[in-house]
N, C-alpha and C positions, 0 to 999 in steps of 0.2 A: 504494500500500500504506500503511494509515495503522497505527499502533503505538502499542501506549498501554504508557507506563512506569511503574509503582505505584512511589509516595512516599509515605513516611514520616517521621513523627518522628524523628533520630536516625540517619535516612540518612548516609554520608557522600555528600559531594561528589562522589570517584570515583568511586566506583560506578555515582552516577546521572547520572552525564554520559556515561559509559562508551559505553551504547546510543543516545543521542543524538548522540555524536560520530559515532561509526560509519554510523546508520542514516541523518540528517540529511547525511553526506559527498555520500551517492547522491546526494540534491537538489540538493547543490553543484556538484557537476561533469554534472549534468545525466544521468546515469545511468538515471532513473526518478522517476517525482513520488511517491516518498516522502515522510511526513509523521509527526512522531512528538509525542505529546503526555501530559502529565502527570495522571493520575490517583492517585486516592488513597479512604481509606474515607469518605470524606465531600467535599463541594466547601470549596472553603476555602485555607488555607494550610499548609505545615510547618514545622519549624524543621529544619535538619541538625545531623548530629555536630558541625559545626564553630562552630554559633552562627547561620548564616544562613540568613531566613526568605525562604521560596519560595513565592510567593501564583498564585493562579489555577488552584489543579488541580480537574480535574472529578473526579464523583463515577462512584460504582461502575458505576451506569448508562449513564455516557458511554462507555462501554469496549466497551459490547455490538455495537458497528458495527466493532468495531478490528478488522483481521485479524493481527494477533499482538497476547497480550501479556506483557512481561517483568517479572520480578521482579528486581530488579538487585543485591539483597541483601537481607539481613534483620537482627531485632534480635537483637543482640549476645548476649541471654540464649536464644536461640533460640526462644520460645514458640512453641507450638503459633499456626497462622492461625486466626481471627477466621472463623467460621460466613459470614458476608458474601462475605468476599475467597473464599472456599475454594468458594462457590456462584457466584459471579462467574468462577473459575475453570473452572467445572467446566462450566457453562453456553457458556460461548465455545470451550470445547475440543466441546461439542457441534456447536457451530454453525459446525467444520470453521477454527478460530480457530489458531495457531501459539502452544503456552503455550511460553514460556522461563524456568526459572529460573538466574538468576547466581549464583556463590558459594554465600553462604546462601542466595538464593533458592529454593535446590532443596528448603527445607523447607518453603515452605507449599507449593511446587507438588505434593510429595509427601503433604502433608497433604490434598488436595484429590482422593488416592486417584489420580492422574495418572499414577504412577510403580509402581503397584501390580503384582509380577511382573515387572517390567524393568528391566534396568541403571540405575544413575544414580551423577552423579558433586556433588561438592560442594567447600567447601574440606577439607583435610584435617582442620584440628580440630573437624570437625563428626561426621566419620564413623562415631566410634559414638554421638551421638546421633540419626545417621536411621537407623541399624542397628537401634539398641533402638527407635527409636517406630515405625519400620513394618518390621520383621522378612522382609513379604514381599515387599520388592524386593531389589536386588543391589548393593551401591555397590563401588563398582571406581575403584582410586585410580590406576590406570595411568595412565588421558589427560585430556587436559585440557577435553575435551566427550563429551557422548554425544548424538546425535541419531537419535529414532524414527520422523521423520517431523512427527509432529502436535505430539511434546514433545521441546525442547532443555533439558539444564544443563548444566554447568561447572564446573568447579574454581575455585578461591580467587582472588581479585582479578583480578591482569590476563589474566588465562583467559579473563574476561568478553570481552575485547574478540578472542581466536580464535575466542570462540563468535558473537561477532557478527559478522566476518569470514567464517565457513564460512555463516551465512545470507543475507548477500549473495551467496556463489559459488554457496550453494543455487538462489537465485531465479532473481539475471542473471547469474551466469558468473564462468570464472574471469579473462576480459579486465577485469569490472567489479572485481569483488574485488581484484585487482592495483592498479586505477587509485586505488581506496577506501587502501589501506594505503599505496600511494608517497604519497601527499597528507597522510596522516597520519605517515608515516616509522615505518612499522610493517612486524614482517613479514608478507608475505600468509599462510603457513602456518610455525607451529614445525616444530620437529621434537621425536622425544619426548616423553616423558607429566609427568603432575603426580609419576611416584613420585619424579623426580632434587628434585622440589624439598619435599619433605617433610623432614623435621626426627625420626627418631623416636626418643626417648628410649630410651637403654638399660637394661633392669632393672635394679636393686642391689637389693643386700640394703640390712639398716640396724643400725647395734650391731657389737659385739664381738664376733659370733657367729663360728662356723667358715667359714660359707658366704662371708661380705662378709668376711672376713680373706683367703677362697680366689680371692677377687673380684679384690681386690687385686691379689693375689700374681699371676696370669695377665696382668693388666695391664702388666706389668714385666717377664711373657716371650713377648711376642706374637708376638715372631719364631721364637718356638721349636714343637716339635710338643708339641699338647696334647690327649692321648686323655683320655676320661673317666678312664682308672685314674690318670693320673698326677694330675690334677684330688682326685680323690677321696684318693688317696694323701695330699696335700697336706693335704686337709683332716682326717686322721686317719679318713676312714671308710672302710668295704668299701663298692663299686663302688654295689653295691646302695639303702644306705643313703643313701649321695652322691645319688643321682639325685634319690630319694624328697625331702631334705630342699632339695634347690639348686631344684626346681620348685614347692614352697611357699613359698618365700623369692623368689623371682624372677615367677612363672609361664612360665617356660620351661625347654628342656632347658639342658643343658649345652653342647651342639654347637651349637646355636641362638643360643645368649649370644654365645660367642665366636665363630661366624662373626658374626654385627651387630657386637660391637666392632673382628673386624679389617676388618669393611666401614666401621665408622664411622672407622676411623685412616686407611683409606686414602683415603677420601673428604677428610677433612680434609688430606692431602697431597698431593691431586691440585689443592685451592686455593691452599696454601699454600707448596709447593713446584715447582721445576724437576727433581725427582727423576724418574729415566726409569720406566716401565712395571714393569721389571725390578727395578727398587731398590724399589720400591713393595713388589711381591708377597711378598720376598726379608724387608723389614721388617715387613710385616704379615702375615706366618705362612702363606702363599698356597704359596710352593713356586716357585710358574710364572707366568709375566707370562698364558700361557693360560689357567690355574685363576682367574687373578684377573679377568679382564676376563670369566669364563664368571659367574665370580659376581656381579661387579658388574653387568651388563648385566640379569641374572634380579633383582635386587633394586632398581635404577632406573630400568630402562627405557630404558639409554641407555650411552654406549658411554666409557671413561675417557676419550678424547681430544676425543668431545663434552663431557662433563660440562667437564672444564679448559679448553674454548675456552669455555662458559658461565658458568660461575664461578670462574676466575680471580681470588683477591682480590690487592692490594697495599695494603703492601708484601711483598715478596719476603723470603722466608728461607728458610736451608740446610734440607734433614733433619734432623730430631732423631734422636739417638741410637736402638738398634736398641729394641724394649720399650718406650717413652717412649708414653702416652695420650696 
């Protein structure tokens, strides 16, 4: 199986070793005579993100024999692909070719119409630029790959390397796949999706207005119950009004807000604390260690006591007091 990996200006490192560690393992341990090699929009050299220039890559042509090829990232500003790459692509996906994109990759392979009507996944600060520039595919931040068969992508950095993993167990199995990650000291399969590891900022208002004074103010009683009227109370308006002006300042509801911030407190204390289940829920306004793990699991994809064996930081400290962001 030979594989050709498009380089770039501006690549980092990791990325582009990423598929070459992986797909090159096979050869190592005698797996399969895999063979992976470096192409690019032109024959020549690149430089990477890091300063170091990478010489010998073939040109777009050389690619056309490959039976897969990956995209292992993309440029930072995400431009649209290069008319070239995107008929290179599209041609080899003819010719019964295995397209991959990594990471950013998933945006020229999407560019290239590959991805047109079907799921696809990418890193997560890309999401809604492949939402808005191609409207009619599906991006789904749950997992960490999606495979169609003919087209693979991935989620954000080391995602790359479960999406190159699941194409090995594709090919030769899951005995070879196993053999490929113990050699690399990797796991053969995650568990869980890309949503445990997203990051997603929480609305604010901004100013001295009622709404970001109301912002506040909930912030400091998150252990408490907080129905919309007492919200709106808060803020000196009728129910009504509340709603109307807290989702133009926000773009979200009211109940919406404050379940994300007591999933984002509780989140932060399942890293940063030894606090049980119960103390959790109890703190972040949950009620029930059940309510809380039905919610978190629906919004990361993953379970609290997975999440804290995952990201556990140190060093260790107590709970904060009850309300405390």
């Amino acid at each position: 199986m030979r594989i050709g990996v498009y380089a770039f200006d501006g690549v980092t490192m990791f990325h582009l070793s990423v598929p070459q560690m992986v797909f090159d393992e096979v050869r190592r341990q005698r797996l399969a005579p895999w063979e992976t090699f470096l192409f690019g929009a032109q024959e020549g050299s690149i430089r990477t993100d890091e300063g170091y220039e990478i010489s010998g890559l073939r040109g777009l042509g050389d690619a056309a024999d490959a039976d897969a090829l990956v995209v292992p990232s993309w440029f930072s500003d995400g431009r649209r692909a290069g008319a070239d790459l995107q008929a290179a692509l599209r041609a080899a996906h003819r010719r019964g070719s295995k397209i991959v994109g990594l990471c950013l990759g998933a945006l020229p392979v999407s560019d290239a119409g590959l991805l047109a009507g079907r799921p696809a996944v990418t890193h997560w600060q890309a999401f809604d630029l492949l939402g808005q520039r191609h409207p009619d595919l599906e991006p789904d931040e749950s997992v960490l790959y999606i495979d169609h068969g003919d087209v693979l992508t991935s989620a954000g950095t080391a995602s790359g390397l479960d999406a190159c993993l699941h194409l090995v167990r594709s090919c030769l199995g899951a005995t070879a796949a196993s053999t490929v990650a113990r050699s690399l000291v990797i796991a053969p399969h995650r568990e869980g999706g890309q949503a445990q590891y997203i990051e997603r900022p929480l609305p604010e208002g901004s100013g001295d207005d009622p709404i970001s004074r109301t912002l506040e103010w909930v912030k400091q009683r998150l252990d408490e119950p907080m129905p919309i009227s007492r919200m709106a109370s808060a803020a000196h308006m009728s129910t009504r009004t509340f709603v109307r002006a807290f989702r133009a300042a926000t773009g979200t509801t009211p109940a919406s807000w404050v379940r994300a911030l007591r999933l984002h407190e509780a989140r932060r204390m399942f890293e940063l604390t030894d606090a049980s289940v119960e103390t959790i829920a109890e703190q972040c306004g949950f009620g029930s260690a059940v309510t809380l793990r039905q919610n978190f699991s629906s919004a990361f994809a993953t379970t609290p006591a997975e999440y804290r064996r995952h990201f556990r930081a140190r060093p260790r400290v107590e709970p904060q007091s009850s309300g405390s962001p």
